[in-house]
N, C-alpha and C positions, 0 to 999 in steps of 0.2 A: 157213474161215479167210481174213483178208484177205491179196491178195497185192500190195506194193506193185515198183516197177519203178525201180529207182534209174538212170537214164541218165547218161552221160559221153563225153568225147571228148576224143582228143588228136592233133590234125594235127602234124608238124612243118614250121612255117611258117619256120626259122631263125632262132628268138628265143636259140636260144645261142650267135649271131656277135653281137647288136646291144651296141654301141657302150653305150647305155643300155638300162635296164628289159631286160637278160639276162635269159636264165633256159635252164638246160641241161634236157635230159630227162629227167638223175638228177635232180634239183633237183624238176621236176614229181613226178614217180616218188614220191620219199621223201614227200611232200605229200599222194599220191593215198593210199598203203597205210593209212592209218588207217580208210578205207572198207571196207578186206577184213574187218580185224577187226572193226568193229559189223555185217558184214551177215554174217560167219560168226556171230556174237554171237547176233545177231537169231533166224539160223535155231535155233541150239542152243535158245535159250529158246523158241523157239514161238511167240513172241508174236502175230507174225504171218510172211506168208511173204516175205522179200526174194530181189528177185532184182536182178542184177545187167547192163545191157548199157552195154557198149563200145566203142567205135568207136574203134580204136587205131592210129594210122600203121604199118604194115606192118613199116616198117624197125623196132618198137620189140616187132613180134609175140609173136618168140620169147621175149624178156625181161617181158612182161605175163604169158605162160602159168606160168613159173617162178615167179613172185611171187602169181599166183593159183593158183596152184593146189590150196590148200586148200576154197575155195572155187567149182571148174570146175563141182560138180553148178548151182550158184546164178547162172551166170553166161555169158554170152553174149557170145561177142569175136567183133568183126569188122572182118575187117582194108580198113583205107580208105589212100585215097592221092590225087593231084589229080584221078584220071579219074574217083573215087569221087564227089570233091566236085562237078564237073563237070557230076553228074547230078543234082543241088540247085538246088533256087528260086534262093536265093539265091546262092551262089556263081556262080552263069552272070553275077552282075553285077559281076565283078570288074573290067574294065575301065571300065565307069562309076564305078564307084567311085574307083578309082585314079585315072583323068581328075577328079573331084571335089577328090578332095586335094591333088592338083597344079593345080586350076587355081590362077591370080593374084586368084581373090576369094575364092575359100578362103582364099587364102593369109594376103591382107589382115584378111580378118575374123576371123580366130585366129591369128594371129601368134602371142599368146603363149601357145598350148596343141599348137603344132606340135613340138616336142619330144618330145610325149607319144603311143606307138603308136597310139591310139587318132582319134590326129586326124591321121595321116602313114604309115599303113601297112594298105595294102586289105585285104593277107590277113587283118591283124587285127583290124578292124573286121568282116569277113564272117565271121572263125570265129566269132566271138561273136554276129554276128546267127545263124548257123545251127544255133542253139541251138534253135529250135523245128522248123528242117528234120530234126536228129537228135531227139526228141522223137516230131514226127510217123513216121519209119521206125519206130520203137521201138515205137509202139500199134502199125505193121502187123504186128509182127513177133512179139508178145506178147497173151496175155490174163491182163489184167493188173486189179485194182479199180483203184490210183489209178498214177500216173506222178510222177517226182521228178526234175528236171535238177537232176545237180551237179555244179558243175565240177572238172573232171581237176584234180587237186594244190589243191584247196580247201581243207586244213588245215594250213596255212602256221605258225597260230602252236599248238603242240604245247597248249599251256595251255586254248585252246578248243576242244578235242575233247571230244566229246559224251561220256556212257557207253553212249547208245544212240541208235539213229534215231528216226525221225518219231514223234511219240506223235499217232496221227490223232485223241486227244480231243481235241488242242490246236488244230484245224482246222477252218473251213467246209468240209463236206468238199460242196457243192453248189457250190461256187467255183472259181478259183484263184486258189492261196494262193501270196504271194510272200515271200519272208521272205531276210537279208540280215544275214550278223556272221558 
């Protein structure tokens, strides 16, 4: 049977103080839980075998176990925090990065997309680059046929939730497959 590895992550970088583009960690939370049910889904039908790994801000531990817990045989939590990320590729480049977005030619030459986290906030930019750093831990950590990054609270809009996960007919599966909506 194939066993696919659904990956995810949730730092709290203090996106539920910002001014703009908020967003609390109920807010992520409510977002993420449609996940539990297709991959409890998945497993009941057999189709194949999902499994589930996590990388969840400590502070958010106990409250991820109570909400999965239908799902704990399926599912591998592990609790992360700064000194977590710390020991990441990419995350060691936080203060270049930060020096980037703050410099005065950054500045100049995106004036108008500085608003937006993505072009004025390091942490934010690095938790999403370190999307393949959690990825890479998750094959050591797993045997696993294929691997799937999804982002923590990826189901925002209730109306496009799947009925079920990945149909790997629908895939190169000699590739990797990127896919996006």
């Amino acid at each position: 049977m194939t066993k696919i590895t659904y990956v995810t992550a949730y730092l709290d970088i203090g996106r539920g103080k910002w001014n703009r583009f908020g967003r609390s960690f109920d807010t992520y939370l409510d977002h993420f839980l449609p996940l539990i049910e297709l991959i409890k889904k998945d497993n009941e039908e057999k189709s194949s075998i999902s499994e589930l790994i996590l990388y969840i801000d400590e502070k958010y531990f106990e409250k991820i176990i109570l909400n999965c817990k239908e799902i704990l045989n399926f599912c591998t939590l592990i609790k992360i925090n700064l000194d977590f990320m710390k020991g990441k590729i990419l995350w060691n480049r936080l203060e270049k990065e930060r020096s980037i977005l703050q410099s005065e030619e950054y500045k100049i030459r995106f004036h108008h997309r500085l608003h937006f986290p993505e072009n004025s906030i390091a942490e934010y930019t690095l938790i999403n680059h370190s999307k393949i750093d959690f990825v890479c831990d998750a094959i050591q950590r797993t045997n696993s046929d294929y691997f799937c990054w999804m982002d923590f609270g990826y189901f925002q809009d209730k109306n496009r939730i799947p009925s079920s996960l990945l149909d790997l007919n629908k895939l190169d599966l000699d590739r990797i497959n990127y896919t996006y909506k």
